[in-house]
Each structure stands twice: as C-alpha cells, then as structure tokens.
C-alpha positions as CSV (number, residue, x, y, z in Angstrom):
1,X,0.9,4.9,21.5
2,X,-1.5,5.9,18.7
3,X,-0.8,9.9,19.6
4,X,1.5,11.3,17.1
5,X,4.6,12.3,19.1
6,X,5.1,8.7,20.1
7,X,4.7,7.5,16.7
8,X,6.6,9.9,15.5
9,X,9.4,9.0,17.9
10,X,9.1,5.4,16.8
11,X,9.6,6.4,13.2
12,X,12.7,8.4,13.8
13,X,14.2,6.0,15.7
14,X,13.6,3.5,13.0
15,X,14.9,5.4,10.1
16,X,18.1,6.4,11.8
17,X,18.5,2.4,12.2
18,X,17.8,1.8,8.6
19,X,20.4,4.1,7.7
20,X,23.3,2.5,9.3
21,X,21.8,-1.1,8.7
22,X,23.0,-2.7,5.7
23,X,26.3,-4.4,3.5
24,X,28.5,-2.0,4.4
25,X,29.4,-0.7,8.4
26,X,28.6,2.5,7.9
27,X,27.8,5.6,10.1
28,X,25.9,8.6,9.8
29,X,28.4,10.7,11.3
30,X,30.9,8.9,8.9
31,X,29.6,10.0,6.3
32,X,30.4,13.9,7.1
33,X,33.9,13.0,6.8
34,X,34.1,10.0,4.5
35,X,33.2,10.1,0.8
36,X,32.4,6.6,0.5
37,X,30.2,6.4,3.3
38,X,28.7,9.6,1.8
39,X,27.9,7.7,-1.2
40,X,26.4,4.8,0.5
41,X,24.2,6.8,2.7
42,X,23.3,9.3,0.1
43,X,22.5,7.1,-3.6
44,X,21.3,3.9,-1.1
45,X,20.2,4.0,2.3
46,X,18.4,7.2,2.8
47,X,16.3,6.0,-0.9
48,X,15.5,3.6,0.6
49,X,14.2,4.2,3.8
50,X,12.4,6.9,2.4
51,X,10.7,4.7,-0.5
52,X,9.7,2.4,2.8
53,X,7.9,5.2,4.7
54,X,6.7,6.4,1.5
55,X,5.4,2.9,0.7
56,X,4.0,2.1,3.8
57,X,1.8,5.0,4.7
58,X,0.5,5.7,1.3
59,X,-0.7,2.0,1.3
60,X,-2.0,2.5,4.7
61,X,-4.2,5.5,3.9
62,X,-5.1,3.4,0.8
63,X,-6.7,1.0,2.7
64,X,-8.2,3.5,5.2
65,X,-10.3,4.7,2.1
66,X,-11.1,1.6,0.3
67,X,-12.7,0.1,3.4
68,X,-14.5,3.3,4.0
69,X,-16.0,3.3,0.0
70,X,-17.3,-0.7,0.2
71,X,-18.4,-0.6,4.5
72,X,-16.1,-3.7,5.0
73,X,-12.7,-3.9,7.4
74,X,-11.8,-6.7,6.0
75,X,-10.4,-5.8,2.9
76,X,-7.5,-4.1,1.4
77,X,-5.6,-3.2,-1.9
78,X,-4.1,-6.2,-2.3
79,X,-7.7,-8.5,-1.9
80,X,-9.4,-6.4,-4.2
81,X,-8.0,-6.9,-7.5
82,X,-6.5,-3.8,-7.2
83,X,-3.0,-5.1,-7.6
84,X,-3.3,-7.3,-10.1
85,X,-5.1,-5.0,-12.5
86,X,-2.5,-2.2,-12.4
87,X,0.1,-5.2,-13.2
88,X,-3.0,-5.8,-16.2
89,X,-2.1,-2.5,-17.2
90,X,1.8,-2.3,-16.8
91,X,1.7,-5.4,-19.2
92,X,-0.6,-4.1,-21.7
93,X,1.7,-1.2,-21.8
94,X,4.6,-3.3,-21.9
95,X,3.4,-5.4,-24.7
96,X,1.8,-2.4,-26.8
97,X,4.0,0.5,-26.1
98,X,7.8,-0.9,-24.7
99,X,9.5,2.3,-25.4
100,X,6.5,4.1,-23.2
101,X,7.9,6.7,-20.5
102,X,7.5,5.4,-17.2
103,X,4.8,7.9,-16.5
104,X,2.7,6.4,-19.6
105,X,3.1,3.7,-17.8
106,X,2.1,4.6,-14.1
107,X,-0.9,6.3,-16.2
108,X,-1.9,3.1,-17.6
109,X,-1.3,0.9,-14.2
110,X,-3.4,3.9,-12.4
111,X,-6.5,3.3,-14.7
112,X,-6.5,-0.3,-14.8
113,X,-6.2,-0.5,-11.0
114,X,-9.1,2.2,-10.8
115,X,-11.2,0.3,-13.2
116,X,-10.2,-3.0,-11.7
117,X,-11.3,-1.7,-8.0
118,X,-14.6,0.2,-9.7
119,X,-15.1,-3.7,-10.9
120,X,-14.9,-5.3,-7.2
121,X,-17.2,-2.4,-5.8
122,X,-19.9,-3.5,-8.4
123,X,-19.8,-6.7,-7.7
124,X,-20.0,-6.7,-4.0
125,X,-23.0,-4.4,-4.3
126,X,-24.8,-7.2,-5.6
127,X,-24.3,-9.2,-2.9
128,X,-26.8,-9.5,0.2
129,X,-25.8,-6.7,2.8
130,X,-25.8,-9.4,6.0
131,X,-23.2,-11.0,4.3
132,X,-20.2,-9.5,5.6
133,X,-17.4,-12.3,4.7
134,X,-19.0,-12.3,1.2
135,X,-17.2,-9.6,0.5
136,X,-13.4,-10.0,1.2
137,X,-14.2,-13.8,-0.3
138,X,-15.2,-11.7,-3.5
139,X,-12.5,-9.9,-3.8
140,X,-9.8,-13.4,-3.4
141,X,-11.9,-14.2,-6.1
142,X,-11.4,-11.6,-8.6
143,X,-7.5,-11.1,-7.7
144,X,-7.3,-14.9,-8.3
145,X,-9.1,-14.3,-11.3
146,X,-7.1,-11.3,-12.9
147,X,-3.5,-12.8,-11.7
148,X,-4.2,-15.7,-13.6
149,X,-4.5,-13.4,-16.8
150,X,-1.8,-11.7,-16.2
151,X,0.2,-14.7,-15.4
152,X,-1.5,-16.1,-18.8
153,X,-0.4,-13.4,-20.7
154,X,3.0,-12.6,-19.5
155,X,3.5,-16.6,-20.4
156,X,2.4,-16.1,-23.8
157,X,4.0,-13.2,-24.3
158,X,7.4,-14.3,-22.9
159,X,7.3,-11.6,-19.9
160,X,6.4,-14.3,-17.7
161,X,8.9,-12.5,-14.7
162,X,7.6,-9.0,-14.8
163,X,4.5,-10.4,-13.9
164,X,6.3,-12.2,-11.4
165,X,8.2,-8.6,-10.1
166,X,5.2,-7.1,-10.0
167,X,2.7,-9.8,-7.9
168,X,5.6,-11.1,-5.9
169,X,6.6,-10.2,-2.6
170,X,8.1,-6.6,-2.6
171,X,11.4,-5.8,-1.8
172,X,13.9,-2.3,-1.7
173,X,17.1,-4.3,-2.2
174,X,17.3,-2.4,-5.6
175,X,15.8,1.3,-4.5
176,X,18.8,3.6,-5.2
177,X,18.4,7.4,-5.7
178,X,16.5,7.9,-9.3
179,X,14.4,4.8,-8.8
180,X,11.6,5.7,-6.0
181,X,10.8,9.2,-6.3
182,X,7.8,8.6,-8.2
183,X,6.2,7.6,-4.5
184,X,6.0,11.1,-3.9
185,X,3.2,11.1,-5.9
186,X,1.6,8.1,-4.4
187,X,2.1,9.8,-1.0
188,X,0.6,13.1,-2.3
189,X,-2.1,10.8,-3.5
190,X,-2.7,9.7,0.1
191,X,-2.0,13.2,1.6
192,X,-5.5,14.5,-0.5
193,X,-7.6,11.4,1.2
194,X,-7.1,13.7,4.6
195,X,-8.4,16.8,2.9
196,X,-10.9,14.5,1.6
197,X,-11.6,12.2,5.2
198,X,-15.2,13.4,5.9
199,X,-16.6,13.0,2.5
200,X,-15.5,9.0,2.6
201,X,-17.0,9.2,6.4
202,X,-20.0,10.1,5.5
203,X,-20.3,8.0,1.8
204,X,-19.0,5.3,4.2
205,X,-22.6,5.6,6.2
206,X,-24.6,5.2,2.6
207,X,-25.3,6.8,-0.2
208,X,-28.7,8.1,0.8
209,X,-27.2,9.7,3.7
210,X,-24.5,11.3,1.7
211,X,-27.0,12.8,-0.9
212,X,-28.9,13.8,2.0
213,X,-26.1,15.8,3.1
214,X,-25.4,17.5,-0.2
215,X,-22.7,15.2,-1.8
216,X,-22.2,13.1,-4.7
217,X,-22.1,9.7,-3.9
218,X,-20.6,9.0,-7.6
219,X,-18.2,12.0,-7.2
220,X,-16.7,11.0,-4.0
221,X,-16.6,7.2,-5.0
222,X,-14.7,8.5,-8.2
223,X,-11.9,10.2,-5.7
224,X,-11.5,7.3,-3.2
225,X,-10.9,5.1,-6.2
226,X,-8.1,7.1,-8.0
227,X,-6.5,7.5,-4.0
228,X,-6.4,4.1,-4.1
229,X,-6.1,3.1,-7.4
230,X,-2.7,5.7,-8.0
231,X,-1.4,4.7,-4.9
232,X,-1.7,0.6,-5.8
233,X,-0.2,1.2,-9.4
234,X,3.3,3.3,-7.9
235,X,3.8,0.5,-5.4
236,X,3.2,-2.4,-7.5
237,X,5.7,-0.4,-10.5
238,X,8.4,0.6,-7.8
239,X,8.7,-2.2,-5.7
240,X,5.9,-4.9,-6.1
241,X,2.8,-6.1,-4.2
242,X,3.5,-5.6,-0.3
243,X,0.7,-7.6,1.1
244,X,-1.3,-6.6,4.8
245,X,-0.4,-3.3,5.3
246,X,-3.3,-1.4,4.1
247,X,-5.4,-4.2,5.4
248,X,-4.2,-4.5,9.4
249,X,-3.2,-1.5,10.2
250,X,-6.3,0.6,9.8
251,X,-8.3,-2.0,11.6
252,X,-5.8,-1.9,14.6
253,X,-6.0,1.8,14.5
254,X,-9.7,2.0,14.0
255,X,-10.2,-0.1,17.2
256,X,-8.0,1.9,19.2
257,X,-9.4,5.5,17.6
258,X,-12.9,4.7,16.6
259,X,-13.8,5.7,12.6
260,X,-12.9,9.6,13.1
261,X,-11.0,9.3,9.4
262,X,-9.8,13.0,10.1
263,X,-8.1,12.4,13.5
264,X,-7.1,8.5,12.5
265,X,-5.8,9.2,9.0
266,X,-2.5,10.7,9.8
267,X,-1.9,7.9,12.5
268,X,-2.6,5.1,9.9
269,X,0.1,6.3,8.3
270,X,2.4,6.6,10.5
271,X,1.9,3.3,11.5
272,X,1.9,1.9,7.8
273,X,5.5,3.4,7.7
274,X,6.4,1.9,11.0
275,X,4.8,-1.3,10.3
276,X,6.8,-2.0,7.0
277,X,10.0,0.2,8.2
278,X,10.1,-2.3,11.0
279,X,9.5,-5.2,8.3
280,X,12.1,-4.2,6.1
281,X,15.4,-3.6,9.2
282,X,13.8,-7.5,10.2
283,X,14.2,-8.7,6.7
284,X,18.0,-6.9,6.1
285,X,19.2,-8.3,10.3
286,X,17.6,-12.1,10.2
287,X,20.2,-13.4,7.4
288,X,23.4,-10.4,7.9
289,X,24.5,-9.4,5.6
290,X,22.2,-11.2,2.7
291,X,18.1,-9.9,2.4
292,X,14.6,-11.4,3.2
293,X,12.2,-9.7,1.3
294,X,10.3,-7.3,3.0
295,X,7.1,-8.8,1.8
296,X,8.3,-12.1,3.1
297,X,8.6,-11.2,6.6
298,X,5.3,-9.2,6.6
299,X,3.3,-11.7,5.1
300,X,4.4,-13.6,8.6
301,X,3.5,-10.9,10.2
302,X,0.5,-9.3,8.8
303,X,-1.4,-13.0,9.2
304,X,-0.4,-13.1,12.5
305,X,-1.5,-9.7,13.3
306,X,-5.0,-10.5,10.9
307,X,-5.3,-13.5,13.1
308,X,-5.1,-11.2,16.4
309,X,-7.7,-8.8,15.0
310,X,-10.1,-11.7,14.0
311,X,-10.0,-12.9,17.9
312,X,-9.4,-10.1,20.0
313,X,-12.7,-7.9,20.9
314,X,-12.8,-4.1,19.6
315,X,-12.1,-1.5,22.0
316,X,-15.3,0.4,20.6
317,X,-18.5,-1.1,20.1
C-alpha cells in the first residue's frame, strides 16, 4: 500500500466522501443542477477538504525533514517547540502590530517557529549522542516551556483564547473559500524539501560527512528549518496545532520504505493527507450532524499508532 497508485486511490476515494459528508445532504452531481448545493460544495466542502490534504502532507513532509536535520524518529513539529513559538510570534504581532496583514503575520510566525526550532537543535546537540530518548524529552520540555509564555502573555494581555485557537486541537469547521489558501504556500514549502531530499539524507548522516561531500552543513540546516518552520506557522494560523501527523507517519513509512527521502517523500505525504483526511470524515460521522475536532480524534489515534510503532519491530534493520 505505500506505492503511489494505491495511495492515490485511497485519497480520491476519501475526498469524494468529504465532499458529500457534512450538515447539509448534498451531492456532487447535485450540485450541477442545484445552486444551493453549488454553493455548499463550492464556498465549504471542497475548502475544506483541500485545506485537509493541504494540512496533512505539508506537516508530514515537515516531519520527514526535521527528523532527518536532528538524527531522531521520535520527534515532530509539534514536540519541538516549533508550534508554540510561531503562536510566540502571532502574539507578538498581535499585541505590537493588530492592524498587521495576515502575511506580516505568517512572516512573523515563520521566524519565530524557525528560531524557536534552530533553539531545540542547539540544545539537543549538547546532549550525549547514546542518549536517544533525551532528545524528544527535550523537546516536551521546551514546548512546555514556551506554551507557558505564551499562555502567560495572552493572560496578561487579555488574548488569553487566541492562544488557546492556536495550541488547541485543530479543526476545519470554519475553512470556507478565502480562509485556507494561504496552505498553498505551506504545501509549496514542503513540495521544495523533495527537490531538496538528498541534501537532508546526507546532513542526516553528519555533518563531517556532508562537508566531505561538498555541502554546507549550515546551508542545508538553514533550508530544512524554514521547510519546517513555514510549514508549522500556516498550520498553526489557519487551523491550529494538529498533533502526530508529522510525527507517525514518516516513521510508519520509513519502516516500510527504508530512509530513501527521494522515493519516501511523496508517499509521506500522501499518507499525512490520508491520515488526517481520514481523521477529519471520523470527527464530522461520530456525533452526525455536530463536529469532533479533528485534532481530537487524531490525538486518539496518533498515540495509539505511536504506541504501535514503539512495540512493533522495523521492517529494516
């Protein structure tokens, strides 16, 4: 199932069920002859299902890289501090600049998640290299650390529940046509970490051996962390933190694939789309018509799925 065609199949299967799932009975061939159903499908569903798949395989590929820049699988965007410092920088924006257009703001999220991430890297490097559960313990730390001052300041500054939209569980009940496309960019983001998939290979294997081989360790560490870093902020602005995607499903690739980041990039994305696609329909079907977030139901299932990974034996040594 990890060749493409299947996946793909998957996927398309999915999204035409997330278009007729929802409030209103609607069809998609109704809405060739019905305006209303035009409407629906047109300003609602199809936004949404496509902020999903956005969402889910840019934040799949996101944690495809950041595992490859700090050598550790068990980690992701939203154990690293990554999430919480892009909401560090939507609030300093909020509080300094409230008239800001929303790409000031994106900017500012993007370069406190980048610095926020460069922070985690430094920190784990300090740490001895046997230690392998160090470092996802590190990085609980600092999110713990930097969603308390966010949570701090939003308190004290009386914007106590954008912090809360941001660090929650995600959701796409409000995704309507004018409100999502700025994951476009956060999937272009993710698109440039294929182009880019050997350089993070090879810094993944050290940076002597990457000097060695004629690259810039710094260089390449500098484009995995604005990958992930871009991709973090557009999430966490659009729709919130959505927890264990870029966590789980590039180990569950990985151990199906191997570490060929070329050939298994494109698959962890599909899967990341799949994954939260799949998330989302359970969330909208287990309380018809009414919503649980999306984030709810994958935070169920990406322990349970962490949990498998932690016990069951890779299929490559």
């Amino acid at each position: 199932m990890t060749r493409l065609p299947a996946v793909l199949l998957v996927l398309a299967a999915l999204i035409c069920a997330s278009l007729t799932v929802g409030a209103a009975s609607i069809s998609i061939l109704d809405a060739t002859r019905d305006p209303q159903a035009a409407l629906v499908l047109l300003e609602s569903r199809l936004p949404r299902t496509l902020a999903v798949v956005l969402t889910g395989a840019a934040l799949a590929v996101a944690g495809v890289v950041l595992q490859a820049l700090v050598r550790n699988r068990f980690v992701g965007p939203e154990t690293t501090g990554t999430a919480e410092s892009a909401a560090l920088g939507l609030l300093a924006v909020t509080i300094l600049a409230p008239s800001a257009p929303i790409w000031a703001k994106m900017g500012a999220a993007s370069l406190a998640a980048m610095a926020g991430t460069a922070i985690f890297i430094l920190i784990i490097r300090r740490l001895p290299v046997r230690e392998v559960m160090l470092v996802p313990i590190a990085g609980l730390v600092l999110s713990g650390v930097l969603g308390s001052v966010a949570t701090f300041v939003g308190f004290q500054t009386d914007l106590l529940q954008y912090v809360n939209s941001w660090l929650m569980a995600g959701e796409f009940s409000g995704v309507i046509a004018g409100r999502y496309e700025q994951l476009w960019v956060a999937a272009i983001a993710a698109g440039l970490a294929w182009f880019a998939a050997d350089r993070f290979a090879i810094l993944g294997l050290g940076d002597g051996v990457a000097s060695g081989l004629g690259l810039s360790p710094d260089a390449v560490m500098r484009l995995g962390l604005a990958v992930v870093a871009v991709v973090t902020a557009l999430v966490i602005t659009t729709v919130g933190l959505i927890p264990f995607v870029g966590l789980v499903v590039p180990n569950i690739v990985a151990r199906i694939m191997g570490d060929n980041l070329r050939a298994s990039i494109p698959v962890v994305a599909l899967w990341g789309a799949v994954l939260l696609l799949g998330c989302d329909l359970a969330g909208r079907l287990i309380r018809y018509p009414y919503e649980i977030p999306v984030g709810m139901v994958l935070g169920i299932v990406g322990a349970a799925i962490f949990l498998w990974l932690l016990y069951r034996r890779p299929a490559h040594g």
